[in-house]
C-alpha positions as CSV (number, residue, x, y, z in Angstrom):
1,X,-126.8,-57.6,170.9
2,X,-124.3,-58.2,168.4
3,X,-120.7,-59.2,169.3
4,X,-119.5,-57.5,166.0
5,X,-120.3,-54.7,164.6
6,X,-120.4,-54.2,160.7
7,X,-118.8,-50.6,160.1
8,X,-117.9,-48.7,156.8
9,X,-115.5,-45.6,156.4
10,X,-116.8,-42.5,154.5
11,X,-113.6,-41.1,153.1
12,X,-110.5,-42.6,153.0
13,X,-107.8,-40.0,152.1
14,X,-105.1,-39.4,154.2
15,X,-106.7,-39.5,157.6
16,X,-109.3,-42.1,156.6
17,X,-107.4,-44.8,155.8
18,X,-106.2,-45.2,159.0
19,X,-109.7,-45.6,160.9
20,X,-110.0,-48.3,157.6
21,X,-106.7,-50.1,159.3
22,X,-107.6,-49.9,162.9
23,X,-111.7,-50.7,162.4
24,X,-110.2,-54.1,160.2
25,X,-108.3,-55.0,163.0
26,X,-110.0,-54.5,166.2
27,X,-112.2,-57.3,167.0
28,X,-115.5,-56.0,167.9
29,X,-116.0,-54.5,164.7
30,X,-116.4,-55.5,160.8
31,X,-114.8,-53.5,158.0
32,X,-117.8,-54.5,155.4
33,X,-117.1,-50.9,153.0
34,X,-115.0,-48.2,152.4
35,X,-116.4,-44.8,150.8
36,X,-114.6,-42.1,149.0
37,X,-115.9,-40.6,145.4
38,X,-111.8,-40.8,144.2
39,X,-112.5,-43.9,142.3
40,X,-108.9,-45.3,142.1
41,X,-108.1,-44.3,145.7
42,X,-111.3,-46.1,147.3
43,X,-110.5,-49.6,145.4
44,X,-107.1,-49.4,146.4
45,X,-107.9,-49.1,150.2
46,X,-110.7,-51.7,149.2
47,X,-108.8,-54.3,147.9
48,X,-106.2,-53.7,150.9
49,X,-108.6,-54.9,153.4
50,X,-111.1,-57.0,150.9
51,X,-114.2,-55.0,151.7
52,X,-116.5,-53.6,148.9
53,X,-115.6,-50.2,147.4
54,X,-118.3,-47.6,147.3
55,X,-118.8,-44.1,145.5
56,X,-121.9,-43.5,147.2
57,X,-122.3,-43.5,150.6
58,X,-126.4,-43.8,150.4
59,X,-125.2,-47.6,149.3
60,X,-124.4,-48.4,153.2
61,X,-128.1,-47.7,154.1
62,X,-129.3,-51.1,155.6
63,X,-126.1,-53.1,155.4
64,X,-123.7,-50.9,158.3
65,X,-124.4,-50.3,161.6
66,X,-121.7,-47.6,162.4
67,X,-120.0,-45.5,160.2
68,X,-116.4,-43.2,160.9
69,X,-116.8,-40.2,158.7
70,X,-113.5,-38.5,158.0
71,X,-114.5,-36.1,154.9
72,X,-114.0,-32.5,154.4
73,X,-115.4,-30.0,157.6
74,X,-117.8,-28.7,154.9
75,X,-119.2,-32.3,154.3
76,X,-119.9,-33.5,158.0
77,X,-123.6,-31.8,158.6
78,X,-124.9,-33.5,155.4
79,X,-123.5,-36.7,155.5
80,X,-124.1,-37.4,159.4
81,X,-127.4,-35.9,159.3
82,X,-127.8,-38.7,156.4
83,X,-126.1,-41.9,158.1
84,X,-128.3,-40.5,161.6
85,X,-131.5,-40.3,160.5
86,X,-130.8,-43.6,158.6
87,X,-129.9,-45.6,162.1
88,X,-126.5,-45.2,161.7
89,X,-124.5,-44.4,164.2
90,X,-121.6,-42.0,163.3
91,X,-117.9,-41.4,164.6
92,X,-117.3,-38.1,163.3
93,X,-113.9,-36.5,162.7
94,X,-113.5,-33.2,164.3
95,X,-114.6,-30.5,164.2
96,X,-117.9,-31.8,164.2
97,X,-119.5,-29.7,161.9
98,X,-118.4,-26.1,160.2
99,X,-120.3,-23.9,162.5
100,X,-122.4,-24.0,166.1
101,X,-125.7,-23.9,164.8
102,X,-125.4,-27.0,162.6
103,X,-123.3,-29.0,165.5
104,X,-126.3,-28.3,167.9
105,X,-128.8,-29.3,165.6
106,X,-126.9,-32.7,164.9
107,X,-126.7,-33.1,168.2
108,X,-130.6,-33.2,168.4
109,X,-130.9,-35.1,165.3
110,X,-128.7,-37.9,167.3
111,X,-130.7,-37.8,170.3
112,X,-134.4,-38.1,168.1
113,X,-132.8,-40.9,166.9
114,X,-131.4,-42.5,169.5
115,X,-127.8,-42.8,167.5
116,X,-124.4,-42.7,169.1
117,X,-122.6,-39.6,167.9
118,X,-119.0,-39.5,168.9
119,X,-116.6,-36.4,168.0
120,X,-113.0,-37.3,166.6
121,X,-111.0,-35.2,169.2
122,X,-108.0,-37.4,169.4
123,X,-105.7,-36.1,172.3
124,X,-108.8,-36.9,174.5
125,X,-107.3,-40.7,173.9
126,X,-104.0,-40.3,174.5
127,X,-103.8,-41.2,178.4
128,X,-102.3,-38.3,178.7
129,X,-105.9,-36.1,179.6
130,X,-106.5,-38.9,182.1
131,X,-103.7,-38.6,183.7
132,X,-104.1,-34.4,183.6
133,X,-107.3,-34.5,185.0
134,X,-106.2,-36.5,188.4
135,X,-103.2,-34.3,188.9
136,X,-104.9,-30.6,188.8
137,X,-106.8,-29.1,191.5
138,X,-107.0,-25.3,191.2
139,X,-105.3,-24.0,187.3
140,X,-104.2,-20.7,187.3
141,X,-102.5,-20.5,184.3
142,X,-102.5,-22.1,181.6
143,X,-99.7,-22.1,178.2
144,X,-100.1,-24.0,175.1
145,X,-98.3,-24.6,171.9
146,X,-99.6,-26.7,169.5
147,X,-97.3,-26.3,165.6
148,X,-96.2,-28.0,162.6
149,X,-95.1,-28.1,159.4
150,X,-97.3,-26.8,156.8
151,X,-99.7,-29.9,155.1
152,X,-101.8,-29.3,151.8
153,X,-104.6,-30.7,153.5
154,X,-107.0,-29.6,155.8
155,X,-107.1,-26.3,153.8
156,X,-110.9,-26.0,153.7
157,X,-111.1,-25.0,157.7
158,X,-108.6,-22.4,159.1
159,X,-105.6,-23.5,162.1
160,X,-108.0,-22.6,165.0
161,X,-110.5,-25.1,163.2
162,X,-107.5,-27.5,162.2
163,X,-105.3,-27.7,164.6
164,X,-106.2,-24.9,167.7
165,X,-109.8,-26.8,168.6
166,X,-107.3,-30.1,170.0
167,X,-106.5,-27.3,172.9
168,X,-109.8,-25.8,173.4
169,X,-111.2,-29.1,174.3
170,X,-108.3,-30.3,176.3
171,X,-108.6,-26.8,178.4
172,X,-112.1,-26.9,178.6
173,X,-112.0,-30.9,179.6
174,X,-109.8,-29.7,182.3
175,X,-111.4,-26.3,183.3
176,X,-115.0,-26.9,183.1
177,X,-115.2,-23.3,183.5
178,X,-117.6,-21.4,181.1
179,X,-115.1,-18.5,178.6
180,X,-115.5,-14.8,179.8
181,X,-113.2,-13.1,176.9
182,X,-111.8,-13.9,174.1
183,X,-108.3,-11.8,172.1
184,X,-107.1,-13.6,169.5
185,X,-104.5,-12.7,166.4
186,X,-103.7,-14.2,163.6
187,X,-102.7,-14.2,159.8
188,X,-103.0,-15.8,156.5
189,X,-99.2,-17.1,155.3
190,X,-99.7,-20.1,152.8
191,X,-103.7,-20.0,152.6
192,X,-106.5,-17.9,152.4
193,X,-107.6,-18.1,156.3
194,X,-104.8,-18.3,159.0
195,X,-102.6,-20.3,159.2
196,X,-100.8,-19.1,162.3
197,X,-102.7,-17.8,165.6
198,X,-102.5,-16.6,169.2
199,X,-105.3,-16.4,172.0
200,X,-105.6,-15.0,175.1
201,X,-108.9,-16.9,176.7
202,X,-110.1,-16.0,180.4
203,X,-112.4,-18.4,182.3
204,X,-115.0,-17.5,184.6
205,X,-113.1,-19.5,187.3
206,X,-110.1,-16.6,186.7
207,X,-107.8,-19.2,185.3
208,X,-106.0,-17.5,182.0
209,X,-104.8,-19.6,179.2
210,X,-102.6,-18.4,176.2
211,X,-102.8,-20.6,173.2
212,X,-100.7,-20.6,170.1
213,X,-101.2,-23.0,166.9
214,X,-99.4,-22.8,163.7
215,X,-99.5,-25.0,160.5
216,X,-96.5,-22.9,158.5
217,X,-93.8,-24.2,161.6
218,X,-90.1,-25.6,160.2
219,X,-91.1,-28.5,163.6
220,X,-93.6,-30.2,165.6
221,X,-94.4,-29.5,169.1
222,X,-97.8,-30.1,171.0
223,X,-97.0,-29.0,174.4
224,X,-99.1,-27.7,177.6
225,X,-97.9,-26.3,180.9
226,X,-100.6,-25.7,183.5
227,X,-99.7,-23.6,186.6
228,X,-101.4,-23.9,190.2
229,X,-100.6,-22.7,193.5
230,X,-96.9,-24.2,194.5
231,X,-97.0,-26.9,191.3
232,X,-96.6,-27.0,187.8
233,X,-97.1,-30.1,184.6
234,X,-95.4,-29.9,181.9
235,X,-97.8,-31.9,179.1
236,X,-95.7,-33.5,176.0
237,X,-98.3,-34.4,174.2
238,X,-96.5,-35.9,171.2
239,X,-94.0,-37.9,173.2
240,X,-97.3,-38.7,175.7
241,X,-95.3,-37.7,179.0
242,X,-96.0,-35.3,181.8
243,X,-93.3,-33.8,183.9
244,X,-94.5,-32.7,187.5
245,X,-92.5,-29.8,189.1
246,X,-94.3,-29.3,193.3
247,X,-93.0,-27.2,196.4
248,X,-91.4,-29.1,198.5
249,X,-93.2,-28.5,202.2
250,X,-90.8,-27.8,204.8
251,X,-87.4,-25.7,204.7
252,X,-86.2,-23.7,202.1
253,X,-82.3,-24.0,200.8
254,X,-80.8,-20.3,200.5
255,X,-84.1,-18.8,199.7
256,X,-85.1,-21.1,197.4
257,X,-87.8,-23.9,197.5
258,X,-87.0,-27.6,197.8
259,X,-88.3,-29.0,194.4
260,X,-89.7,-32.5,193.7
261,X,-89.6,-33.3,190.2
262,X,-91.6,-36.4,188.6
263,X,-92.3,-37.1,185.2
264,X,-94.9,-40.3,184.0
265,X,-94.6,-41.6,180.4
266,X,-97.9,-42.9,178.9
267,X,-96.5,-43.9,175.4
268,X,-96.9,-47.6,175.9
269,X,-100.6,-47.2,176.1
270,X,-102.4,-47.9,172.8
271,X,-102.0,-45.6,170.2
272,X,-104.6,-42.9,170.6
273,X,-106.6,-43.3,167.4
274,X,-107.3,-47.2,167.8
275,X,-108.5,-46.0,171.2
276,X,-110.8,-43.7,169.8
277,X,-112.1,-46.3,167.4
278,X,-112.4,-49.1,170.4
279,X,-114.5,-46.1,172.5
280,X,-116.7,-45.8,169.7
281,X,-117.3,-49.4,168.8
282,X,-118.1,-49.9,172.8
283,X,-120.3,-46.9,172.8
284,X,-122.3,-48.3,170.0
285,X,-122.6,-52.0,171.4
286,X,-123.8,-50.7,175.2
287,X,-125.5,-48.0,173.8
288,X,-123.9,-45.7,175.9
289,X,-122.4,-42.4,176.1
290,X,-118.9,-42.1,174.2
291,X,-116.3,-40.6,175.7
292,X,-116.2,-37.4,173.4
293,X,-120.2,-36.8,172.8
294,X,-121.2,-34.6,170.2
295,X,-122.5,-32.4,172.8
296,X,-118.6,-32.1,173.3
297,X,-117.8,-31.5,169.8
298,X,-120.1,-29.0,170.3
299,X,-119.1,-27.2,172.9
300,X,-115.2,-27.3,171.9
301,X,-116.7,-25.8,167.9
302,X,-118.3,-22.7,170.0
303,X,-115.2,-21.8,171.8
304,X,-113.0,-22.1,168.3
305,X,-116.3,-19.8,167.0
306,X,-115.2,-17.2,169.7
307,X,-111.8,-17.4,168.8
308,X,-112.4,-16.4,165.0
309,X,-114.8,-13.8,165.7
310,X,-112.2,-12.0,167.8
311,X,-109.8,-13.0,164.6
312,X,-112.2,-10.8,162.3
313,X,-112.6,-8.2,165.1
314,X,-108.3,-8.1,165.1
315,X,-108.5,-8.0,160.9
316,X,-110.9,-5.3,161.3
317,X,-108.8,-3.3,163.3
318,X,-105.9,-3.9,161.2
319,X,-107.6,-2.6,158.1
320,X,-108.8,0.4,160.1
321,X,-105.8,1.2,160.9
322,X,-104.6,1.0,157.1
323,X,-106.9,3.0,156.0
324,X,-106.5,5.7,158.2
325,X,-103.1,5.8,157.8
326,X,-103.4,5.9,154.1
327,X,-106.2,8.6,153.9
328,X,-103.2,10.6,156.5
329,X,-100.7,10.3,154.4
330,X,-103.1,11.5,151.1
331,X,-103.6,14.6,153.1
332,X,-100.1,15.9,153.9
């Protein structure tokens, strides 16, 4: 067994050379390469950190043990189906893959192998989920709002696959409920898929959650509010707190219920993506199942899958409708 790990990065844009700072700094791995086909932009986080710069990512073969891959969505099958079959094993950046059928067959290329395969779903990490997951019994409702100012990045997937899929794993983390229906609405603003979108999902369990994600906002704000019988949390997920709102038990004042308020703050845990990496690097040395599997990327990819194909039902519709009322107002 080794005590540390020698690990590359495959793509070291924005995102990238982050997991290029945290993997040189924890100590149970070893930054040996960092990857990008930007020539100037991989030699500059190369020389950062003193590791090799690579165009090619086929050069790691033999020489890395793990790998985080933080490309383009369109890139992940390929590349991970590469490092995988090669003995690599692969943290990749979510979503896992651009559609279900190529998640679920990655998933099974990891498993033939015997490879770790870990799925870059970040608020898993935060404490906060943890935390979430102790305190509800019996969700009811469920409201989410998850928005920020617009990025020129990312543009290759569309908000449900950027920014939306966070939720959809959170929920179904908590839930663990299969979906029953799916009505989702969106629109295009500053891209060619949406950039702004709303879902209504219902669970099998009867819980109903209403989700909203925007990358065209003028702020930030990643907040959750799960509703149960006589309680309510109140999840910040930027500022890592959650405020817990129960019925008090006994007497009521005027009419109203007594109200115990609590709020737990989880900021001083380590920052989410370092925990992420340190997950992964301990997944890889025990050889043991990381905390977000792929079979979880997975799973979290089909649910964003139902949610566009009730965006393209709702666009549909919408041109329908257009039509109709054009070919109506041709005839008068």
């Amino acid at each position: 067994m080794q005590s540390t790990i020698p690990m590359a990065v495959i793509g070291v844009g924005h995102f990238g050379r982050y997991h290029a700072e945290k993997i040189a700094r924890l100590p149970g791995a070893e930054l040996i390469a960092v990857v990008d086909n930007d020539e100037e932009q991989v030699a500059q986080v190369a020389d950062k950190h003193g590791v090799r710069a690579v165009t090619d990512y086929r050069e790691l073969f033999g020489c890395v043990n793990a790998v985080s891959l933080a490309v383009p969505t369109h890139f992940h099958f390929e590349i991970a189906k590469d490092l995988l079959e090669h003995g690599i094993d692969v943290l990749v950046e979510k979503p896992i893959t651009p559609d279900v059928e190529s998640a679920a067959e990655l998933v099974a290329i990891a498993a033939r192998n015997n490879r770790i395969l870990q799925v870059g779903h970040l608020e898993r990490f935060s404490g906060v989920v943890e935390a979430v997951r102790r305190h509800v019994t019996r969700p009811l409702y469920i409201d989410s709002v998850r928005i920020a100012p617009f990025k020129a990045r990312s543009m290759d997937v569309n908000v449900i696959l950027d920014l939306m899929i966070h939720d959809l794993d959170l929920i179904l983390c908590i839930l663990k409920s299969p979906i029953v229906s799916v009505d989702a609405a969106g629109a295009p603003v500053f891209s060619e898929s949406e950039d702004i979108a709303s879902v209504r999902i219902k669970f099998a369990d009867g819980c109903i959650a209403n989700i909203v994600a925007s990358r065209i906002s003028l702020k930030s704000e990643r907040t959750m509010r799960i509703f149960e019988r006589d309680r309510y949390l109140k999840i910040d997920l930027e500022k890592r707190t959650i405020n817990s709102v129960s019925r008090r038990a006994g007497q009521t004042v005027e009419g109203l219920p007594g109200m115990d308020i609590q709020e737990e703050n989880y900021s001083a845990i380590m920052d989410p993506l370092e925990r992420e990496i340190d997950a992964f690097i301990t997944a890889v040395r025990d050889r043991s199942v990381p905390m977000v599997s792929g079979e979880d990327g997975r799973i979290a990819l089909e649910a964003a899958s139902q949610v566009n194909d009730s965006l393209r039902a709702h666009a549909k519709f919408l041109n329908d409708t257009d039509q109709h009322r054009a070919a109506v107002a041709e005839n008068r």
